[in-house]
N, C-alpha and C positions, 0 to 999 in steps of 0.2 A: 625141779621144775624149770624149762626153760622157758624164761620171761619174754624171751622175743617174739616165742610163740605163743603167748596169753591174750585171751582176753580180757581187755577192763572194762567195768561197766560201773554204773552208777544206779544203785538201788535204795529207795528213800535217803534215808542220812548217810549209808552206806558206802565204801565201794567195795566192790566183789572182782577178786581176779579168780578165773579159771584159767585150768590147762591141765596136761596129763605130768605124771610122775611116772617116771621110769625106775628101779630097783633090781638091775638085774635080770630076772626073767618077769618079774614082777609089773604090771602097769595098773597105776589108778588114777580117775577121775579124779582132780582135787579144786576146792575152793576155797581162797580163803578172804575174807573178809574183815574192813578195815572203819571202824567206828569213832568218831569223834573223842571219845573217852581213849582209844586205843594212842594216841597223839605224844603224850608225854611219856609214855614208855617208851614207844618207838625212838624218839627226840633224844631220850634218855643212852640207848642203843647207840643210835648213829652218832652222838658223840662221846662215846666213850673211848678210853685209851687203847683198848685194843682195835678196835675198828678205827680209828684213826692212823694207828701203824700198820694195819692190814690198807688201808685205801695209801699210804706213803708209797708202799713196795710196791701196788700191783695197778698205780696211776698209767702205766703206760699201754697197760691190759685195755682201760678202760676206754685208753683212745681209740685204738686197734679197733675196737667194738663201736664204738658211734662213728669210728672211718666206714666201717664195713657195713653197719647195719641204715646205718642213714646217710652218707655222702656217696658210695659206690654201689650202695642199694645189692648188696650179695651173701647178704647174711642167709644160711642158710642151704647155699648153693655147694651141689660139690666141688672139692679144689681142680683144675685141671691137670692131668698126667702133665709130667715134666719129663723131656726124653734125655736118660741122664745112659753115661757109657758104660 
């Protein structure tokens, strides 16, 4: 799912992200959904050892991504031809 293109919203205690999933030839509608109880798992997740070595490696990715998608505002845009010899 690309997150950039999601919606978020807020349903009772809820929040609900949509957007499409791509697989291939495959596409589905997906929702997923995030509950007060769902809090300490999640927590449990984002700091664990391996995602804290996976967000070490790929910290420069994630600037690239909030450069592009919120300071140059081109997130999503195609790249322009480069006239190479």
């Amino acid at each position: 799912m690309d997150f950039s293109k999601c919606d978020v919203t807020w349903e009772g205690n809820e929040v609900a992200v949509r957007g499409i999933l791509r697989n291939g030839g495959t596409i589905w509608n997906a929702k997923v959904t995030f509950a007060q109880g769902d809090l300490p798992g999640l927590l449990h997740f984002i700091l664990s050892w391996a995602t804290m070595c996976h967000l070490v490696v790929n910290i420069g990715r994630f600037f690239t991504f909030f450069r592009d998608k919120f300071i140059l505002r081109r997130m999503g845009m195609k790249q322009k031809k480069k006239d190479g010899g």
